[in-house]
mmJSON file of the N, C-alpha and C atoms, coordinates in Angstrom:
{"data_MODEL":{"atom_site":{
"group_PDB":["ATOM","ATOM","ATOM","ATOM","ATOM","ATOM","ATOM","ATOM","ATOM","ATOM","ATOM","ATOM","ATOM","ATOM","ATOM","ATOM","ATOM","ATOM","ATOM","ATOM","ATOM","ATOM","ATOM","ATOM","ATOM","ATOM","ATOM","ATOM","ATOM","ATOM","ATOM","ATOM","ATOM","ATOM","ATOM","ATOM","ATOM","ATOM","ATOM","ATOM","ATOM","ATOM","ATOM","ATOM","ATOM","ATOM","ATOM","ATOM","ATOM","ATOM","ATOM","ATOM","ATOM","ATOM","ATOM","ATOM","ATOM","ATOM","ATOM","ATOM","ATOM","ATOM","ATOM","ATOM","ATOM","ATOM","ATOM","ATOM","ATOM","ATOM","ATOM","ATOM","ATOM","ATOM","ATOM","ATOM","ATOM","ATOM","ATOM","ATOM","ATOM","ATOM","ATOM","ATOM","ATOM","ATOM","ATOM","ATOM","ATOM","ATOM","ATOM","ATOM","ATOM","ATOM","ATOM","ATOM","ATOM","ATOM","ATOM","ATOM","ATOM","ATOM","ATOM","ATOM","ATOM","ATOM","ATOM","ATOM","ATOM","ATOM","ATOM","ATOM","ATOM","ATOM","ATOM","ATOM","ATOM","ATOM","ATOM","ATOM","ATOM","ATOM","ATOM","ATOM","ATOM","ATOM","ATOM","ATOM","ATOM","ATOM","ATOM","ATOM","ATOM","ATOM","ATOM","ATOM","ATOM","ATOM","ATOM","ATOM","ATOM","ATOM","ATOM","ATOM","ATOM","ATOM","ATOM","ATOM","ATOM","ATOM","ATOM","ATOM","ATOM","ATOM","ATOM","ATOM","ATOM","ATOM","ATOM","ATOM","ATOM","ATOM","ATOM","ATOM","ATOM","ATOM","ATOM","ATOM","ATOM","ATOM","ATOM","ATOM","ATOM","ATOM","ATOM","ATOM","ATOM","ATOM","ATOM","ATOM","ATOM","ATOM","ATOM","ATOM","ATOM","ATOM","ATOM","ATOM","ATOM","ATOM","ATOM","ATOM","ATOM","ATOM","ATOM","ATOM","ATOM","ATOM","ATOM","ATOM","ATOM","ATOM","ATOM","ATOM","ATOM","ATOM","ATOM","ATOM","ATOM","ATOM","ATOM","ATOM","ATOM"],
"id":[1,2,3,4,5,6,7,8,9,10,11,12,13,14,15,16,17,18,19,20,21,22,23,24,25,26,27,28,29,30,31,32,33,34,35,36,37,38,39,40,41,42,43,44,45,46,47,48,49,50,51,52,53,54,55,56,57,58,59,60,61,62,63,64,65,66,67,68,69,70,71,72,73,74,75,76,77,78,79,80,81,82,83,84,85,86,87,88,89,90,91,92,93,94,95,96,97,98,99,100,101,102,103,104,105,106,107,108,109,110,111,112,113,114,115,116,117,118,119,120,121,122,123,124,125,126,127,128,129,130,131,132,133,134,135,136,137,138,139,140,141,142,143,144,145,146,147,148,149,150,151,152,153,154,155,156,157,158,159,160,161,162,163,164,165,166,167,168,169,170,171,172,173,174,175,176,177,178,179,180,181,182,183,184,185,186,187,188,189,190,191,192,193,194,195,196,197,198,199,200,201,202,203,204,205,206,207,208,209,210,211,212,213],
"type_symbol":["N","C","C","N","C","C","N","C","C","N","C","C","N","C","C","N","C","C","N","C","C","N","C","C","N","C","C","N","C","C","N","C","C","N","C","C","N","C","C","N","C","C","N","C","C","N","C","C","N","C","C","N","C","C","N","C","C","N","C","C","N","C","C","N","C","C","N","C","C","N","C","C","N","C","C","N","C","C","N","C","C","N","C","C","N","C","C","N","C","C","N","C","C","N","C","C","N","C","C","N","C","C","N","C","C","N","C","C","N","C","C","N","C","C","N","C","C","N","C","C","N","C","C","N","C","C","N","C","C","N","C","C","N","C","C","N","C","C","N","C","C","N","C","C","N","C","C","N","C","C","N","C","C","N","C","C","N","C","C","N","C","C","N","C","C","N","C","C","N","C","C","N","C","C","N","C","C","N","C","C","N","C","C","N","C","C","N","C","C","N","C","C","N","C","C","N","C","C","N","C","C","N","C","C","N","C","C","N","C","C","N","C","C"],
"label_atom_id":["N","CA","C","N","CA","C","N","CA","C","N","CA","C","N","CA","C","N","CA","C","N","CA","C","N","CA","C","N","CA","C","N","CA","C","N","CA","C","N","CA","C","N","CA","C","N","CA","C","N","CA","C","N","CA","C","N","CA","C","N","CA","C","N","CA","C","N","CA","C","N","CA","C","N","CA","C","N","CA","C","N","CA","C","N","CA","C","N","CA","C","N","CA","C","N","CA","C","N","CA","C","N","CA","C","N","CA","C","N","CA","C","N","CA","C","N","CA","C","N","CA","C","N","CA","C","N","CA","C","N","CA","C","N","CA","C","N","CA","C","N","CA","C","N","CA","C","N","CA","C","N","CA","C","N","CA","C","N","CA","C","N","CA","C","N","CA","C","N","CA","C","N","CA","C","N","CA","C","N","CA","C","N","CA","C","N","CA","C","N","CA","C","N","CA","C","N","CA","C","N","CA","C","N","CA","C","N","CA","C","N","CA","C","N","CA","C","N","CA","C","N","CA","C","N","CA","C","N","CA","C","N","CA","C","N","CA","C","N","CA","C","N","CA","C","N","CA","C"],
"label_alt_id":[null,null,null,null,null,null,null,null,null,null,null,null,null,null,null,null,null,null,null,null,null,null,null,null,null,null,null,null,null,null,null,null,null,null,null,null,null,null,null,null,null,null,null,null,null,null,null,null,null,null,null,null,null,null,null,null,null,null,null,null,null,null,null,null,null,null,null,null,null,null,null,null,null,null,null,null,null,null,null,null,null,null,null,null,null,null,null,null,null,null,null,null,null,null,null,null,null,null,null,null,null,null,null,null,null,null,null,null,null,null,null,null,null,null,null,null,null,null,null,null,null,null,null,null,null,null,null,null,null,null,null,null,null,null,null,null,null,null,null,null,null,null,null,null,null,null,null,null,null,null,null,null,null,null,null,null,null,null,null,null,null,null,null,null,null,null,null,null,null,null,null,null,null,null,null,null,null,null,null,null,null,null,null,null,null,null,null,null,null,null,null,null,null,null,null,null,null,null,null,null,null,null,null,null,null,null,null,null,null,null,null,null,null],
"label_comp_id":["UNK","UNK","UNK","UNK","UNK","UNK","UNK","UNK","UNK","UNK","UNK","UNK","UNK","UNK","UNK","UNK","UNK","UNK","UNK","UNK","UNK","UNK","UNK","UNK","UNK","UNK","UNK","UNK","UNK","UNK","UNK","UNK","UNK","UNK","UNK","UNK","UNK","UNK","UNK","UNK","UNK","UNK","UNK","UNK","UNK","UNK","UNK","UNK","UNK","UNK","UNK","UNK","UNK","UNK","UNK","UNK","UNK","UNK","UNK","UNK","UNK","UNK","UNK","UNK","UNK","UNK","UNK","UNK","UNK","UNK","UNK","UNK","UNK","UNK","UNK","UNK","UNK","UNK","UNK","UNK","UNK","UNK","UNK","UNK","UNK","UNK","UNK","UNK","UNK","UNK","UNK","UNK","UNK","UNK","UNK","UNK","UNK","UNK","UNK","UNK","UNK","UNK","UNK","UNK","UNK","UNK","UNK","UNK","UNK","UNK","UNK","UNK","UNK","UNK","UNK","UNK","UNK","UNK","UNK","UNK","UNK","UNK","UNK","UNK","UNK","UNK","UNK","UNK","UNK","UNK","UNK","UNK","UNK","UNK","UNK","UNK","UNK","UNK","UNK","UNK","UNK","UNK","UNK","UNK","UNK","UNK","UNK","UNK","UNK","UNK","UNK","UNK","UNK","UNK","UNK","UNK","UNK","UNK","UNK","UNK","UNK","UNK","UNK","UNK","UNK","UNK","UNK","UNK","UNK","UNK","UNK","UNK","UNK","UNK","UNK","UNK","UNK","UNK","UNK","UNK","UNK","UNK","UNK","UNK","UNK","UNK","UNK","UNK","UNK","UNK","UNK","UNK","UNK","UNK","UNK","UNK","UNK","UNK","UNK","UNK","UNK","UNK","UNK","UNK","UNK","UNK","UNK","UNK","UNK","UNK","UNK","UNK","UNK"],
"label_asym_id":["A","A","A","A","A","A","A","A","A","A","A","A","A","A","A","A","A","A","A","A","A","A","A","A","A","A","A","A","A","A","A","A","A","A","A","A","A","A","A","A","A","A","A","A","A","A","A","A","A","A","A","A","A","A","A","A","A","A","A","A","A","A","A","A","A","A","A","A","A","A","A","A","A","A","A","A","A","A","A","A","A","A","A","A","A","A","A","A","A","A","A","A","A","A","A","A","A","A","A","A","A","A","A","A","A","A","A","A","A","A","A","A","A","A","A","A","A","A","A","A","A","A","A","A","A","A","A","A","A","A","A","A","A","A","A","A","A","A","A","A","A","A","A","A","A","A","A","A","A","A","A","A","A","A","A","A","A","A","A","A","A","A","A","A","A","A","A","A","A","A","A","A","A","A","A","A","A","A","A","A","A","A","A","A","A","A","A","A","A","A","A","A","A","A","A","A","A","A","A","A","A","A","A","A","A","A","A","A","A","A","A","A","A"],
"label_entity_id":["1","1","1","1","1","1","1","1","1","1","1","1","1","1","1","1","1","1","1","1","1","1","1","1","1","1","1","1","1","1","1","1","1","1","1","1","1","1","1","1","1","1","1","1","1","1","1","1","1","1","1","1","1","1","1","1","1","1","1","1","1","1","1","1","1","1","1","1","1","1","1","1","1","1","1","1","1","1","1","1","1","1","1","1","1","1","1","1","1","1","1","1","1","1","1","1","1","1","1","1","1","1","1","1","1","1","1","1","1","1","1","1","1","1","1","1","1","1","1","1","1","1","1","1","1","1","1","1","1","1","1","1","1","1","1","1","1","1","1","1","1","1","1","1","1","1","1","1","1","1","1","1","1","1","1","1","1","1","1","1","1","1","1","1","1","1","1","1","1","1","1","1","1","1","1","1","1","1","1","1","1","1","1","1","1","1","1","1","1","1","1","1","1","1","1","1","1","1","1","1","1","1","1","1","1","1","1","1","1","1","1","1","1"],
"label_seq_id":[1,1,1,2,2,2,3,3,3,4,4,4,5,5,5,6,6,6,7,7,7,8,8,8,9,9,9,10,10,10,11,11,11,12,12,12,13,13,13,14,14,14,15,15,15,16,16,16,17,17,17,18,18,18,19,19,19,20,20,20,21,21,21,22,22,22,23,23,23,24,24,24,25,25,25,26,26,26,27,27,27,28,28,28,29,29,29,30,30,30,31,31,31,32,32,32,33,33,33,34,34,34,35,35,35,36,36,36,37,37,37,38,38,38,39,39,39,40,40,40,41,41,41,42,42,42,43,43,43,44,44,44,45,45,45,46,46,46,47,47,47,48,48,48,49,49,49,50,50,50,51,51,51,52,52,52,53,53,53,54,54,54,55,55,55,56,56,56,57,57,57,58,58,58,59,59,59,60,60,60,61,61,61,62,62,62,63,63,63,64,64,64,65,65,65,66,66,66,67,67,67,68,68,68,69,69,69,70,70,70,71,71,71],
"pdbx_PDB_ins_code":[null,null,null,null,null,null,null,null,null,null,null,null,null,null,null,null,null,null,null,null,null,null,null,null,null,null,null,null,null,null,null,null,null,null,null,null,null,null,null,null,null,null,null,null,null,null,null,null,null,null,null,null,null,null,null,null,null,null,null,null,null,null,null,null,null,null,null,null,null,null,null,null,null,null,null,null,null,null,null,null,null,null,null,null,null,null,null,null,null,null,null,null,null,null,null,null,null,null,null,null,null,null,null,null,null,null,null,null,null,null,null,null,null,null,null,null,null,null,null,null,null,null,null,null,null,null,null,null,null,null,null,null,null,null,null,null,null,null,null,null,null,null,null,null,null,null,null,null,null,null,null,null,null,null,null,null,null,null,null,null,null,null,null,null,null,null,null,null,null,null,null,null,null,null,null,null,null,null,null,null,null,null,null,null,null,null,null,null,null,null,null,null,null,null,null,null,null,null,null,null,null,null,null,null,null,null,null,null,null,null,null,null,null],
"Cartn_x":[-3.152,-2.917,-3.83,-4.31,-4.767,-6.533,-6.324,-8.014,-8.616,-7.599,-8.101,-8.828,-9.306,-10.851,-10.464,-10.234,-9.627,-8.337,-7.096,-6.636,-7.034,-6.37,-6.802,-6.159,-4.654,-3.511,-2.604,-2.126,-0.477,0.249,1.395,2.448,3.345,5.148,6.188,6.783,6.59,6.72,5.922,4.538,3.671,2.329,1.377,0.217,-0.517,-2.078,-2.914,-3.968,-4.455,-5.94,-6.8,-8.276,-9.473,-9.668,-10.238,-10.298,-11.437,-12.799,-13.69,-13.514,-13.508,-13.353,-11.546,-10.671,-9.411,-8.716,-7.24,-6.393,-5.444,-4.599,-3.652,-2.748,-1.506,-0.643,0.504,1.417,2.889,3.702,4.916,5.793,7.398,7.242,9.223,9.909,10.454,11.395,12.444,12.442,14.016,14.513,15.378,16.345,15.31,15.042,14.144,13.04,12.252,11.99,11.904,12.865,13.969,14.296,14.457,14.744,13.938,14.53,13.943,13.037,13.467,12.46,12.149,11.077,10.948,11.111,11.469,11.035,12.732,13.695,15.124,15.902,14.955,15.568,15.6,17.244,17.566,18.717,19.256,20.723,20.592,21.368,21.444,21.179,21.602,21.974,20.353,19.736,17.714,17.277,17.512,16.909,16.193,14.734,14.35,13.669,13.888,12.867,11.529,10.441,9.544,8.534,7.757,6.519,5.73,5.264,3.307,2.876,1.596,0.957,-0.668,-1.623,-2.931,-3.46,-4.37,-5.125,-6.624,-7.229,-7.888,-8.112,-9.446,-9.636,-10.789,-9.564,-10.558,-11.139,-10.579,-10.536,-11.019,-11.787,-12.426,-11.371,-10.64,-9.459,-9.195,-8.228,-7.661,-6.662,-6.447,-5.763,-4.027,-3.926,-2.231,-1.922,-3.283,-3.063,-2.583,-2.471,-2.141,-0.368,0.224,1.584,2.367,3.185,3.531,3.868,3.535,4.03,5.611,5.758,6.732,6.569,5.641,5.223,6.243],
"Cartn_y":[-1.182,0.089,1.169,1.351,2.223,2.187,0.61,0.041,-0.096,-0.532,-0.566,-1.708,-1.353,-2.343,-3.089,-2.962,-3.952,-3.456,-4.685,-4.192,-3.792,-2.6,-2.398,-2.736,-2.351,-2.506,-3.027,-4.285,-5.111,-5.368,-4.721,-5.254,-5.398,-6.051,-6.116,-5.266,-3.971,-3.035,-1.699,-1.95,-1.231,-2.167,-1.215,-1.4,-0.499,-0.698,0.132,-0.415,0.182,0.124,1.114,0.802,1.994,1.914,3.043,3.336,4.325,4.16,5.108,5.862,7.292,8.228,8.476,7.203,7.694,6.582,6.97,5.209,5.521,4.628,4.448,3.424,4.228,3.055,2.977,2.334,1.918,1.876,2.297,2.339,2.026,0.635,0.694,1.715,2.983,3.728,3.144,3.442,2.794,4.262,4.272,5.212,6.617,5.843,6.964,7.306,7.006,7.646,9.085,8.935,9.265,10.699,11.012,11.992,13.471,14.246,15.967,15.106,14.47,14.275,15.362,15.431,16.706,16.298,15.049,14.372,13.751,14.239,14.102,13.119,11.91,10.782,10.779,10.977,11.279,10.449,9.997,8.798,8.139,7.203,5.669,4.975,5.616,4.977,5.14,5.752,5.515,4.783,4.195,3.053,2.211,1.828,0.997,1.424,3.069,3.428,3.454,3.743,2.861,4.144,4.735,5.978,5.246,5.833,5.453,6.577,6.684,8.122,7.74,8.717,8.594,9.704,9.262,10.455,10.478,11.603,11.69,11.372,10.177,9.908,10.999,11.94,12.517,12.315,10.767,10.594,9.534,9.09,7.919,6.921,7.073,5.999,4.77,3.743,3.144,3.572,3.896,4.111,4.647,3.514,3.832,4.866,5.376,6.612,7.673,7.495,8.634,8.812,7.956,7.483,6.311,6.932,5.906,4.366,3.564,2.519,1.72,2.157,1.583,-0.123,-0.648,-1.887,-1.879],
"Cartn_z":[13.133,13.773,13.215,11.623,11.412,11.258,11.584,11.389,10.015,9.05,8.141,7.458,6.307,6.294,5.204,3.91,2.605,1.754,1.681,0.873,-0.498,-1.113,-2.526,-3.848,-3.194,-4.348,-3.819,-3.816,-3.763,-4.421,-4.267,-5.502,-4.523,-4.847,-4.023,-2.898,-3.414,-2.967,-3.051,-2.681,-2.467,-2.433,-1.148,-0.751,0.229,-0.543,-0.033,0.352,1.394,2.065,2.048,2.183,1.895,3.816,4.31,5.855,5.462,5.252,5.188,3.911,4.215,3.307,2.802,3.442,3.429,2.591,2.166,2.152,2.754,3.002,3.892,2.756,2.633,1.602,2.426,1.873,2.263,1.0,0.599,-0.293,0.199,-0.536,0.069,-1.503,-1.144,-2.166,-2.808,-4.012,-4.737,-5.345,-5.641,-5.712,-6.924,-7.814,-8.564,-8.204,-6.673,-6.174,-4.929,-4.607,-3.568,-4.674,-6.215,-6.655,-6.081,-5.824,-5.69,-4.269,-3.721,-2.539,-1.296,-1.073,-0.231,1.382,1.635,2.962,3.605,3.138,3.306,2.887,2.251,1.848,0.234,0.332,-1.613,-2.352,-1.45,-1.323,-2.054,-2.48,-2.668,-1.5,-0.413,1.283,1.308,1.2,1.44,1.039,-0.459,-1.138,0.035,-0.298,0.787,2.177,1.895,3.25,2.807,3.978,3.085,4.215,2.882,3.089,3.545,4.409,4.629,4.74,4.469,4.018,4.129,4.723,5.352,4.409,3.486,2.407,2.79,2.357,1.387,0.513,0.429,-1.145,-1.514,-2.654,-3.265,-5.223,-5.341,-6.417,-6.852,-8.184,-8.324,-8.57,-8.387,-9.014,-7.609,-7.926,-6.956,-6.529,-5.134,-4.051,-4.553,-5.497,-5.964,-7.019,-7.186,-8.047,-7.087,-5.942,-5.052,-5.124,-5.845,-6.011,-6.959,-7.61,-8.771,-7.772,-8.463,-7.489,-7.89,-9.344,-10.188,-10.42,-10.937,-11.09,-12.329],
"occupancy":[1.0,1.0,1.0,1.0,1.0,1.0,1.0,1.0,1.0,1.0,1.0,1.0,1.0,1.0,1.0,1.0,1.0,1.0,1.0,1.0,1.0,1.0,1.0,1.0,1.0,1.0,1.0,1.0,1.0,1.0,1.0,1.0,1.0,1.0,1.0,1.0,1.0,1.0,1.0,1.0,1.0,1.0,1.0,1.0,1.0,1.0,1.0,1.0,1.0,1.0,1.0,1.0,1.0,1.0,1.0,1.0,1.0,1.0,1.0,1.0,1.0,1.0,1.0,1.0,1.0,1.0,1.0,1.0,1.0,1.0,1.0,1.0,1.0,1.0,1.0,1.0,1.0,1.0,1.0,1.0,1.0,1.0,1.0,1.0,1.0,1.0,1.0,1.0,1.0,1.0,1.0,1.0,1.0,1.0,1.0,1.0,1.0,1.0,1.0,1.0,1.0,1.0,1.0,1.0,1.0,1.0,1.0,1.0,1.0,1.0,1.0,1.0,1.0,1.0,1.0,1.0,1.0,1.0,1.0,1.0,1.0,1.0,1.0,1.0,1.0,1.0,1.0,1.0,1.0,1.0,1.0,1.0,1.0,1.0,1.0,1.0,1.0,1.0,1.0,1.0,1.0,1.0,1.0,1.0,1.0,1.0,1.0,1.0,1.0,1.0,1.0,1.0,1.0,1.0,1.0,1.0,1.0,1.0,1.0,1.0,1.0,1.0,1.0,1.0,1.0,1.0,1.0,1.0,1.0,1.0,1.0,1.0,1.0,1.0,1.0,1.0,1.0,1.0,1.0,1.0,1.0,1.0,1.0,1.0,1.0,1.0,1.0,1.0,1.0,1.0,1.0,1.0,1.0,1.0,1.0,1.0,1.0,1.0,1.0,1.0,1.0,1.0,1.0,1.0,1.0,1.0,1.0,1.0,1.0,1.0,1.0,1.0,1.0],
"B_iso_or_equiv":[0.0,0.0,0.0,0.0,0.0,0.0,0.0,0.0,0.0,0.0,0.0,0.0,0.0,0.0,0.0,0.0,0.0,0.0,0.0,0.0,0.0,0.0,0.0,0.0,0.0,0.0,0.0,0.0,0.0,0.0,0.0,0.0,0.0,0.0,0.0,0.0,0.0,0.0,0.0,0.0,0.0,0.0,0.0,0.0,0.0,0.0,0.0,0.0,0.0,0.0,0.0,0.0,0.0,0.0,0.0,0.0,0.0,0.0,0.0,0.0,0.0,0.0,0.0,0.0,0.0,0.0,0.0,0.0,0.0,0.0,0.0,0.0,0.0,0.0,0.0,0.0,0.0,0.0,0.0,0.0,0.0,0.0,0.0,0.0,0.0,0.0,0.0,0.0,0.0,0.0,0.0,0.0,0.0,0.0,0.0,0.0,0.0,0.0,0.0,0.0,0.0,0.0,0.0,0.0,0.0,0.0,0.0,0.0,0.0,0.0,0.0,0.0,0.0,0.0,0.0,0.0,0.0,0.0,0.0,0.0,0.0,0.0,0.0,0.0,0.0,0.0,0.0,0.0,0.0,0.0,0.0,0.0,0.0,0.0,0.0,0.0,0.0,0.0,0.0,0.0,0.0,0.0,0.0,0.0,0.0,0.0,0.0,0.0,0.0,0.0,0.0,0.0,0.0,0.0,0.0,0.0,0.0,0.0,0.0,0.0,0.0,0.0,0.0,0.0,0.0,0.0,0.0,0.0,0.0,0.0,0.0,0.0,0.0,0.0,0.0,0.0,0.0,0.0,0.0,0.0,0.0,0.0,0.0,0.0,0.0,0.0,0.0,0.0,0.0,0.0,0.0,0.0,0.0,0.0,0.0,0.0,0.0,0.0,0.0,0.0,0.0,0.0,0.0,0.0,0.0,0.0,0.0,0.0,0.0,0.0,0.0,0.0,0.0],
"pdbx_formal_charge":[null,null,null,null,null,null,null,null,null,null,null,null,null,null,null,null,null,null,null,null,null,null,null,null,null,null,null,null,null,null,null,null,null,null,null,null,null,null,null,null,null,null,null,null,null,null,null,null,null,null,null,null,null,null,null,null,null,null,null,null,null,null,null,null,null,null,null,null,null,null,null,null,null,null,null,null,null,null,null,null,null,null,null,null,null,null,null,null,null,null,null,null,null,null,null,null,null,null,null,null,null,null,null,null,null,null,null,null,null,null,null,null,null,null,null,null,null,null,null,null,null,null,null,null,null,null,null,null,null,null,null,null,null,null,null,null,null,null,null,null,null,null,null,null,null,null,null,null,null,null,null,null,null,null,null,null,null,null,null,null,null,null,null,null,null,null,null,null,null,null,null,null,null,null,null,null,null,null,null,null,null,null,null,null,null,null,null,null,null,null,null,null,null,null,null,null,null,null,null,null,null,null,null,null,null,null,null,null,null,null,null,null,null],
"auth_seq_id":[1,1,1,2,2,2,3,3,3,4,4,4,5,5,5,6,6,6,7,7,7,8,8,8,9,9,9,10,10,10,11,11,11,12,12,12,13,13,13,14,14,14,15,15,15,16,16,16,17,17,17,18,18,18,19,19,19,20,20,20,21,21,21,22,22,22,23,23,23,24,24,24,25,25,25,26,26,26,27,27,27,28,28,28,29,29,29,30,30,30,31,31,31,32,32,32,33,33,33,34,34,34,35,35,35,36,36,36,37,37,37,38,38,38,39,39,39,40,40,40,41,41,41,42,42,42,43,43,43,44,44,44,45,45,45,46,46,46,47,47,47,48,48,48,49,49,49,50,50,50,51,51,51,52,52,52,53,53,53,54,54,54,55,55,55,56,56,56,57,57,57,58,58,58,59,59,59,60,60,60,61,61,61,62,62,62,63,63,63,64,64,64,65,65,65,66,66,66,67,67,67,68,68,68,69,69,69,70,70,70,71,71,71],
"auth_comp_id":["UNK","UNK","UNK","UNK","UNK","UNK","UNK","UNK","UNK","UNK","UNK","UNK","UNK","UNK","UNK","UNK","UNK","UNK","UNK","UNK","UNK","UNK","UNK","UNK","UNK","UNK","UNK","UNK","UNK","UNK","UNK","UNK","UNK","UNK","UNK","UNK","UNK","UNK","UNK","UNK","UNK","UNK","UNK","UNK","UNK","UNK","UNK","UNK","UNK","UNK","UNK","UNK","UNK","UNK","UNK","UNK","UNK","UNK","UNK","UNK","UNK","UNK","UNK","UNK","UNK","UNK","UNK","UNK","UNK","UNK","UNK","UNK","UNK","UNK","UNK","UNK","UNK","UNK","UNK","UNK","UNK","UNK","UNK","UNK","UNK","UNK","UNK","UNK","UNK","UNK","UNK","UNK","UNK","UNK","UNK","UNK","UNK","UNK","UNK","UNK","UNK","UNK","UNK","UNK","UNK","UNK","UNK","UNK","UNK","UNK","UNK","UNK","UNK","UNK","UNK","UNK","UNK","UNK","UNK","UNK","UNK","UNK","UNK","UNK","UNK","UNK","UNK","UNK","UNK","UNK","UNK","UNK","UNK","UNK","UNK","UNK","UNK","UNK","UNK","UNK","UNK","UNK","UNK","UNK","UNK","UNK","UNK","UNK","UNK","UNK","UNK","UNK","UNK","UNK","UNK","UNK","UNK","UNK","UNK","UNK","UNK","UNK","UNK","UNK","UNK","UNK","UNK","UNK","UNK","UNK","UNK","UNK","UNK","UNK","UNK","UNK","UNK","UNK","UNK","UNK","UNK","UNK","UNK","UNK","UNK","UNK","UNK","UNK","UNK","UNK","UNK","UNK","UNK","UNK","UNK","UNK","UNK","UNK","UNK","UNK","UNK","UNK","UNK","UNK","UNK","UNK","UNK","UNK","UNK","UNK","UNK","UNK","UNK"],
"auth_asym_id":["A","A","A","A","A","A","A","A","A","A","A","A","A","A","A","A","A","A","A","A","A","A","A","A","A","A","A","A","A","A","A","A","A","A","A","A","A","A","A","A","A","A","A","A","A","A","A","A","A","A","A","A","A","A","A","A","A","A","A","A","A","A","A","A","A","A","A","A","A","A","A","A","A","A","A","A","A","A","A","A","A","A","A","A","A","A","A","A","A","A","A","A","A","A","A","A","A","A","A","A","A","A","A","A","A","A","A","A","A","A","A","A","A","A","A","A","A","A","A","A","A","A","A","A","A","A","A","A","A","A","A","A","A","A","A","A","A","A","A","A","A","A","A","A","A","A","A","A","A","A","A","A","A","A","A","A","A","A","A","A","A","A","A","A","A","A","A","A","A","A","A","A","A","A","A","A","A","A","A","A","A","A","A","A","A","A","A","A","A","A","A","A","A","A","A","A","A","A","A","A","A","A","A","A","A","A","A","A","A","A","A","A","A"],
"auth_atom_id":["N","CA","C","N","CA","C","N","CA","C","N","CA","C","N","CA","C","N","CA","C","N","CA","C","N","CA","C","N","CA","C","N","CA","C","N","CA","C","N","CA","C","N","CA","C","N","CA","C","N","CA","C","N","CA","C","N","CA","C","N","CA","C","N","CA","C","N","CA","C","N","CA","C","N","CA","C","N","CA","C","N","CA","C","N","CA","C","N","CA","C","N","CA","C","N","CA","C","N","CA","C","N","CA","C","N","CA","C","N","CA","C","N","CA","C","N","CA","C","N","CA","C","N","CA","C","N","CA","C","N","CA","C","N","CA","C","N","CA","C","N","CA","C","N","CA","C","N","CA","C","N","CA","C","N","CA","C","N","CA","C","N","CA","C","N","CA","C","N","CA","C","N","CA","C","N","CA","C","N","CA","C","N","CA","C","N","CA","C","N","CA","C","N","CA","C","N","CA","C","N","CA","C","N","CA","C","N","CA","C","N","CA","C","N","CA","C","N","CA","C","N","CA","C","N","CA","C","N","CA","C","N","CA","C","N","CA","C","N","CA","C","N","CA","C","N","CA","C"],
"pdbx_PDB_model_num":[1,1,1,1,1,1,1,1,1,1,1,1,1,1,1,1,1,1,1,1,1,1,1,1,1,1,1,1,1,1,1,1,1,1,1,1,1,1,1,1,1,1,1,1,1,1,1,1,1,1,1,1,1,1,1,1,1,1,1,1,1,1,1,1,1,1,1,1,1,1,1,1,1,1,1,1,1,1,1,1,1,1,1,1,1,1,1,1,1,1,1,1,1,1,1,1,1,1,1,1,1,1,1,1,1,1,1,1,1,1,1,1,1,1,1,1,1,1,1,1,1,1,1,1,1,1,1,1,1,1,1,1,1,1,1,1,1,1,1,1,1,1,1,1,1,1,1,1,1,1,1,1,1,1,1,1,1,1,1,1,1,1,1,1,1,1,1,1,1,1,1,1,1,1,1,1,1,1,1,1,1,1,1,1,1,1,1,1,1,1,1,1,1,1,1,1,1,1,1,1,1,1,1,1,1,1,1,1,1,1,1,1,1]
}}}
């Protein structure tokens, strides 16, 4: 869907792709992430919803620096 070109970072619950100048990740949330969340999901009942998010890479790092992944 987003046309993306290589994964970068896989773990169980998280992964990212590079798309040009961009990444594109996915995050399934567990509860300590979900804390002070600004996006409405703060529950126990959220555990498991799962972010995707389209950046800007403006950083030399890999992709999952854009978000703790909790490995």
């Amino acid at each position: 869907m987003f046309g993306v070109d290589e994964v970068v970072h896989q773990t169980d619950k998280f992964i990212s792709w590079r798309h040009g100048d961009y990444v594109v990740w996915a995050k399934k949330m567990e509860l300590s992430d979900l804390q002070n969340d600004p996006f409405n999901a703060y529950t126990e009942a959220d555990v498991g919803v799962v972010r995707v998010a389209v950046e800007l890479e403006i950083h030399d790092h890999a992709p999952a620096f854009h978000m703790q992944m909790g490995d």
